[in-house]
C-alpha positions in Angstrom: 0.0 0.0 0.0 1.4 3.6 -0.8 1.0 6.3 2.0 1.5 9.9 1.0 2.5 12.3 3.2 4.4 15.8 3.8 7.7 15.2 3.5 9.2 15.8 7.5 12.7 17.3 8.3 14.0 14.1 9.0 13.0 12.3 6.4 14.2 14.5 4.3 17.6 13.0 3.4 16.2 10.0 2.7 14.1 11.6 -0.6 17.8 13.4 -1.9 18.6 9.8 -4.2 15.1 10.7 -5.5 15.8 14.2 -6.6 18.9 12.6 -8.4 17.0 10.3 -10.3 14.5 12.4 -11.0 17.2 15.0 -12.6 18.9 12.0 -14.4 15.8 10.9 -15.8 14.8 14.2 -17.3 19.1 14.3 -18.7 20.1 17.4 -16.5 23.3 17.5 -16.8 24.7 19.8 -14.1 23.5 18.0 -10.7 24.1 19.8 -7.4 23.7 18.0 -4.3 24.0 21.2 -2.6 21.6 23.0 -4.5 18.7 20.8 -4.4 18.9 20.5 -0.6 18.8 24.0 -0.6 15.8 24.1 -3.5 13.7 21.3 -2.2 14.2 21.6 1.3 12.0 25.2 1.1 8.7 23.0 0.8 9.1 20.4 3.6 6.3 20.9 6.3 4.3 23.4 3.5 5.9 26.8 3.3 4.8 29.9 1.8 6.3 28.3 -2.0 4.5 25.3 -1.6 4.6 21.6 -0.5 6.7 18.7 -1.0 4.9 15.7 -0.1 6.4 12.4 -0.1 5.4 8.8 -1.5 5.8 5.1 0.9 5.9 2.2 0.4 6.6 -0.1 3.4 7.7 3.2 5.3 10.3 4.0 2.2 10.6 6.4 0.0 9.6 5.3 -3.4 8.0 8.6 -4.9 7.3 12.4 -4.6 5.9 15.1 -5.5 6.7 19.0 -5.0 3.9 21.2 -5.5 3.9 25.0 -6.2 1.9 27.9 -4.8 1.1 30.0 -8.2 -1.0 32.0 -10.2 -2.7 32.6 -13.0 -3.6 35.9 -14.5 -6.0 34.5 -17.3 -8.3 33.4 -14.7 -7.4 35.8 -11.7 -7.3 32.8 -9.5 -4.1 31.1 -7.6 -3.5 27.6 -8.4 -1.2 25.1 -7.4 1.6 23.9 -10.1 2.7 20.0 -9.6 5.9 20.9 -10.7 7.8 17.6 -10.0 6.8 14.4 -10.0 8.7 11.2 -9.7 8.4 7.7 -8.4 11.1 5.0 -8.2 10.8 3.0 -11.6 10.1 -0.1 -9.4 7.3 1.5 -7.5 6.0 2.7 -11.3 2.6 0.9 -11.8 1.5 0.7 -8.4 -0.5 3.8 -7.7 2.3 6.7 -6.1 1.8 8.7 -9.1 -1.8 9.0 -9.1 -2.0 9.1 -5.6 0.6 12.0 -5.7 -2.1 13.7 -8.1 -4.5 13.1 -5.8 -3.3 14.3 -3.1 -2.3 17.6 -5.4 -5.8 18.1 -6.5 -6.6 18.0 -2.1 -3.8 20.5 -1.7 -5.2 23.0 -4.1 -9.0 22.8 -2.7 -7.7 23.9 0.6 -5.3 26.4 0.0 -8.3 27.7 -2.2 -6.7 27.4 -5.8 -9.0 27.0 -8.7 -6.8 24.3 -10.6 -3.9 22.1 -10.5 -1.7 21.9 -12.9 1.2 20.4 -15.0 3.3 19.6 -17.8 5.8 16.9 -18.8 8.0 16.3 -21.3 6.6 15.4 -24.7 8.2 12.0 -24.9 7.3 11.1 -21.4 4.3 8.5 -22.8 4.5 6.5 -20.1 3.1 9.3 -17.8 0.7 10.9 -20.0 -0.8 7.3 -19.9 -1.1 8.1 -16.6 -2.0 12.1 -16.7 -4.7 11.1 -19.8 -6.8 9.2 -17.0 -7.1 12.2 -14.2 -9.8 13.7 -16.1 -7.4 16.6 -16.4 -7.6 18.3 -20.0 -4.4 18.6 -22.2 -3.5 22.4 -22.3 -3.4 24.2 -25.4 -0.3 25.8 -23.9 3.1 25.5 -25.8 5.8 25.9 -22.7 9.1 28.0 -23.9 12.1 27.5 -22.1 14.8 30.6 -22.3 18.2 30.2 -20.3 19.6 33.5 -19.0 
């Protein structure tokens, strides 16, 4: 059975090999321990930025997700933007994602967002198999990416 739950201080740690393979998955090729325990440590416990709440399996890490207080002008509205998502390719299958979404969709409702949202890469089919059955509605939104 997969329990989700916010990501605590001292489990923290224990969810840095995830970041890693999360990173190596999408072929970053600069990976900084350092930084991401900076980065993703600004959501444990729900901060201002957002959440980072954390998929078990057996009382071990196997997934996560880190969520993003944001906003949308077109509708006027905050939402919340699942901005990462990963789960252990062995755990893959057994519900973390989806549950992850879920849990998303119950982060949004109470910090009164109008919408969750999300993208992934174009070639990611495996989790657009998984997006398609949400209910959630592909966006007719091209994302740009400019480095500075």
């Amino acid at each position: 059975m997969i329990e989700i739950r916010p990501v605590a201080d001292a489990e923290f740690p224990s969810f840095e090999p995830l970041f890693r393979l999360y990173q190596e998955f999408y072929e970053v090729e600069k990976i900084d321990p350092e930084r991401n325990r900076r980065f993703f440590s600004r959501f444990v416990g729900g901060t201002g930025d957002g959440w980072l709440l954390g998929a078990f399996k057996d009382g071990e890490p196997v997934g996560f997700g880190c969520f993003y207080r944001h906003k949308s002008s077109l509708s006027a509205t905050d939402v919340v933007l699942l901005n990462d998502l990963y789960v252990t390719e062995a755990a893959r299958g057994e519900g973390a994602g989806r549950a992850l979404i879920e849990a998303g969709v119950e982060l949004a409702r109470e910090s009164g967002s109008t919408h969750l949202t999300w993208a992934t890469a174009p070639d990611n089919h495996r989790a657009q198999a998984l997006y398609d059955t949400t209910g959630a509605e592909k966006s007719t939104w091209l994302e740009y990416e400019l480095e500075v």
